[in-house]
N, CA, C and O atoms as CSV, one atom per row, in Angstrom:
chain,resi,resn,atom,element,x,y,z
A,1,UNK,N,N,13.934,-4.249,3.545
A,1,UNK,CA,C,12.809,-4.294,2.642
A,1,UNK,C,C,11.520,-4.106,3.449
A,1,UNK,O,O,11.260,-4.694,4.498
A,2,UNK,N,N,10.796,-3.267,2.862
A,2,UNK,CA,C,9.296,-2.749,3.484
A,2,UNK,C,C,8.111,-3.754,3.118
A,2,UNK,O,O,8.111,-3.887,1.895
A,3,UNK,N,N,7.146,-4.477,3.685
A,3,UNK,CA,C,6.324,-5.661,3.353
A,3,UNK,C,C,4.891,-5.443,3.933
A,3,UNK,O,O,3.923,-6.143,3.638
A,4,UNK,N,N,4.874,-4.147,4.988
A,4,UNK,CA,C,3.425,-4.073,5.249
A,4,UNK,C,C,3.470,-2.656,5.310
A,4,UNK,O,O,4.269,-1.722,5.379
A,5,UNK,N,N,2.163,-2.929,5.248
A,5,UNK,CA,C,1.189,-0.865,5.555
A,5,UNK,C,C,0.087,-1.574,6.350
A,5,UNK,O,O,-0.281,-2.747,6.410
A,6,UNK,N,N,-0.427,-0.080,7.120
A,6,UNK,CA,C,-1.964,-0.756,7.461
A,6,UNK,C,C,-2.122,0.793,7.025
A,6,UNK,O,O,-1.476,1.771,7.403
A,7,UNK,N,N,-3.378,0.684,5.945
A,7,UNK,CA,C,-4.049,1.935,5.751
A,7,UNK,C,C,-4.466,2.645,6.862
A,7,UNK,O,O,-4.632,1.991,7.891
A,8,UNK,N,N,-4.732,4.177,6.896
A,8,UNK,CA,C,-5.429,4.895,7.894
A,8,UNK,C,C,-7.131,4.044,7.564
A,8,UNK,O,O,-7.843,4.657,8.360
A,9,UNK,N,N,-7.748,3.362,7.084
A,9,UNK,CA,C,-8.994,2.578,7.621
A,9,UNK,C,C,-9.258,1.775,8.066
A,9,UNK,O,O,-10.364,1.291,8.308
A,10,UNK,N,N,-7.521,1.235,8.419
A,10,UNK,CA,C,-7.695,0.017,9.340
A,10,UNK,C,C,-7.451,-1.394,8.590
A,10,UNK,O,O,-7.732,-2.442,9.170
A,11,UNK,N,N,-6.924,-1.387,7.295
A,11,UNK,CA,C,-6.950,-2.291,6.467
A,11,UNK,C,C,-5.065,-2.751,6.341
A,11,UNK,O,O,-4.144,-2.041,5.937
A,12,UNK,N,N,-5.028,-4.065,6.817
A,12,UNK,CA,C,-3.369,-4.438,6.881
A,12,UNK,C,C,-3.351,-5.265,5.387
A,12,UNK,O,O,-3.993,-6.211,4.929
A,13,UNK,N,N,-2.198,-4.333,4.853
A,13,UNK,CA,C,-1.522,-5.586,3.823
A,13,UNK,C,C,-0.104,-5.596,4.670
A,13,UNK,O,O,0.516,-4.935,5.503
A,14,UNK,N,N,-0.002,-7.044,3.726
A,14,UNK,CA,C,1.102,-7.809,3.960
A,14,UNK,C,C,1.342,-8.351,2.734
A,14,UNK,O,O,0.495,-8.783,1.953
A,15,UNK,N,N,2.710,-8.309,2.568
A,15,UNK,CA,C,3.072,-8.764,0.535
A,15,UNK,C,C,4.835,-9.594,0.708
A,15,UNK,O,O,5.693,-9.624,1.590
A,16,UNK,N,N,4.746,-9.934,-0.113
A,16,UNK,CA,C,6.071,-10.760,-0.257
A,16,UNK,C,C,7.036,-10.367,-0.325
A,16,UNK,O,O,7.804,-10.974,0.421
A,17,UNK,N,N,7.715,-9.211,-1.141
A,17,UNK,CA,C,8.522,-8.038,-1.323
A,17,UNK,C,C,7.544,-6.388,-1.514
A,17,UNK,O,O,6.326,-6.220,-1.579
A,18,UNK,N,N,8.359,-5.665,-1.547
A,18,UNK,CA,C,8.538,-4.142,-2.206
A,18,UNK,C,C,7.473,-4.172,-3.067
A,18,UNK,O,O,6.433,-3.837,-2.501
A,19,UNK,N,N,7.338,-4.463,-4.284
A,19,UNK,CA,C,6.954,-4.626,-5.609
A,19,UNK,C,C,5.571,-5.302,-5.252
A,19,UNK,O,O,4.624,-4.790,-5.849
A,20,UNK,N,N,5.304,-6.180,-4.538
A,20,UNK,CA,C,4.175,-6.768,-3.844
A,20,UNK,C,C,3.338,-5.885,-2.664
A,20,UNK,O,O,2.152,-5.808,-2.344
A,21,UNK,N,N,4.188,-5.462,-2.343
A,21,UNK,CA,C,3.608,-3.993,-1.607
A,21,UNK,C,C,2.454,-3.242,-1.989
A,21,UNK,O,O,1.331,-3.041,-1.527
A,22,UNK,N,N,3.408,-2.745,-3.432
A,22,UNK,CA,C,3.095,-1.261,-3.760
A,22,UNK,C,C,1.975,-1.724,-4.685
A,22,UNK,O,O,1.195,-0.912,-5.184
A,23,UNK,N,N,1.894,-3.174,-4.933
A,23,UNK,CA,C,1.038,-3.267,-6.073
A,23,UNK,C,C,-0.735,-3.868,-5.229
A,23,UNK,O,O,-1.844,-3.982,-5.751
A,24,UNK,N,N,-0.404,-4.054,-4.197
A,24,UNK,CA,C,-1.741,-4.813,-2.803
A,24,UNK,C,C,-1.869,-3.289,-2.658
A,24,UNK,O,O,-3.052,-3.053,-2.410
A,25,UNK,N,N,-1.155,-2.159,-2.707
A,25,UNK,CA,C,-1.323,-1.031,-1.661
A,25,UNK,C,C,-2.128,-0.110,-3.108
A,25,UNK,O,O,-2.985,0.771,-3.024
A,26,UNK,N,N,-1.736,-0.467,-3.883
A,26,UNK,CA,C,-2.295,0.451,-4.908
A,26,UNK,C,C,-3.602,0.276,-5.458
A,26,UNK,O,O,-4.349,1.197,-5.792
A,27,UNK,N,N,-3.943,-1.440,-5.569
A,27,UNK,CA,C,-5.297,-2.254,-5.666
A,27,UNK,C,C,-6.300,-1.803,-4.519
A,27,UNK,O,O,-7.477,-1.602,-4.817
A,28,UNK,N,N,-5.829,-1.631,-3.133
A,28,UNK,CA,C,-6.469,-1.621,-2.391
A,28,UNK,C,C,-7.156,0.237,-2.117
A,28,UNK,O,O,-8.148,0.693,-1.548
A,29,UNK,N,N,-6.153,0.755,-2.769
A,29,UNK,CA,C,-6.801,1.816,-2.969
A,29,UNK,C,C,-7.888,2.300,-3.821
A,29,UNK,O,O,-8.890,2.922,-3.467
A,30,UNK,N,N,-7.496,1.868,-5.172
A,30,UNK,CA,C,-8.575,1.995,-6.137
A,30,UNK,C,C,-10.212,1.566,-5.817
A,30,UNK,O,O,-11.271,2.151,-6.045
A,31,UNK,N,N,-9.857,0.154,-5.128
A,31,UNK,CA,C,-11.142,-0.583,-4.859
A,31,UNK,C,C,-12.012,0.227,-3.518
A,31,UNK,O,O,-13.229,0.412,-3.539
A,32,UNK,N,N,-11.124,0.634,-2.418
A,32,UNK,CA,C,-11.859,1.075,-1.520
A,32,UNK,C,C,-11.516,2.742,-1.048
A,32,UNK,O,O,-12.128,3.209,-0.087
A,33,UNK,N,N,-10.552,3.540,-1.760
A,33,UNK,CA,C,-10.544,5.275,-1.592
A,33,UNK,C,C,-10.169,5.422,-3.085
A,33,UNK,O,O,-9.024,5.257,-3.507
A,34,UNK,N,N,-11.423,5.802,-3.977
A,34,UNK,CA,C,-11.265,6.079,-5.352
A,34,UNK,C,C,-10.919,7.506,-5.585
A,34,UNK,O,O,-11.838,8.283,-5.325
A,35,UNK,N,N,-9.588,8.142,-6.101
A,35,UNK,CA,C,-9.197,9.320,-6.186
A,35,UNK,C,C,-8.328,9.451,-5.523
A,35,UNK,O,O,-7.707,10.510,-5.610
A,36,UNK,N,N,-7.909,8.456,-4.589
A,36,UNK,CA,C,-6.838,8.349,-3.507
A,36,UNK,C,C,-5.388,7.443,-4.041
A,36,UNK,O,O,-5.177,6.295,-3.651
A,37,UNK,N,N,-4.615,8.065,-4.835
A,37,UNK,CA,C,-3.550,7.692,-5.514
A,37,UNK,C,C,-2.090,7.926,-5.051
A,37,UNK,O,O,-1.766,9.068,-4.724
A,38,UNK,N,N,-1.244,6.981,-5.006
A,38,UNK,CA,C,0.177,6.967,-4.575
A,38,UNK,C,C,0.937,6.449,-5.229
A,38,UNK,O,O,0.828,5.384,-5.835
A,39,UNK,N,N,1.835,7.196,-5.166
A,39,UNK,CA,C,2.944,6.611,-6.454
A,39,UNK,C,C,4.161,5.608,-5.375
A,39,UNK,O,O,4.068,5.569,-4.148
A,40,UNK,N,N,5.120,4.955,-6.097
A,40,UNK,CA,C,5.396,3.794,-5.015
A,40,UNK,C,C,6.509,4.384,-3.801
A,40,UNK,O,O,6.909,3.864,-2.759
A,41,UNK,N,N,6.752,5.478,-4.337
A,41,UNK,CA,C,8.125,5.651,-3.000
A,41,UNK,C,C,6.944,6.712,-2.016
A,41,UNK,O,O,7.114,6.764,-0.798
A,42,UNK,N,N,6.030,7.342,-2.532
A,42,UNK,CA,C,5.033,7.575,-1.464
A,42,UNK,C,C,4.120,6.212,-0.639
A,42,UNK,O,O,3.553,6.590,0.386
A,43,UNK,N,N,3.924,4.627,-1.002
A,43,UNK,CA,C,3.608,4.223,-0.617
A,43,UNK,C,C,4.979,3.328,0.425
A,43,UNK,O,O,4.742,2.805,1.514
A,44,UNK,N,N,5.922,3.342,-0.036
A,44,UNK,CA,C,7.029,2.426,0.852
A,44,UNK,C,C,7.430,3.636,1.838
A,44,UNK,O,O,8.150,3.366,2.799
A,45,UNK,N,N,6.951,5.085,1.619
A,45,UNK,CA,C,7.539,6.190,2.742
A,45,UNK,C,C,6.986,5.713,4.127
A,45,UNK,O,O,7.514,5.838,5.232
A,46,UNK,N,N,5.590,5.040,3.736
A,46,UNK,CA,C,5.075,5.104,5.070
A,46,UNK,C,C,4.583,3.472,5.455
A,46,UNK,O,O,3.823,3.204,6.385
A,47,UNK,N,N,5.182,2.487,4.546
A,47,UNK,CA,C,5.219,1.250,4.712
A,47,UNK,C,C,5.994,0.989,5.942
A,47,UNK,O,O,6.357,2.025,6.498
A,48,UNK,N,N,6.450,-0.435,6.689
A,48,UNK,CA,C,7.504,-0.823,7.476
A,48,UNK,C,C,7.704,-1.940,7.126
A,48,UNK,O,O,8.607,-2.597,7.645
């Protein structure tokens, strides 16, 4: 199971499961790269 990303700006999430992931990774996009959208098996491709 995949639980972190660190964005290319330098920004680390860390989430509880998968599903916690994609949903910190998707918030964190909206709020700080607006237009910058990933759907979840593009965000766990490059999770670890």
């Amino acid at each position: 199971m995949k639980t972190r990303l660190t964005c290319p700006c330098g920004h680390r999430i860390t989430a509880v499961d998968e599903d916690d992931l994609v949903s910190q990774t998707q918030q964190h996009l909206a709020e700080e790269h607006p237009g910058h959208e990933y759907d979840r098996e593009q965000i766990l491709f490059i999770a670890s």
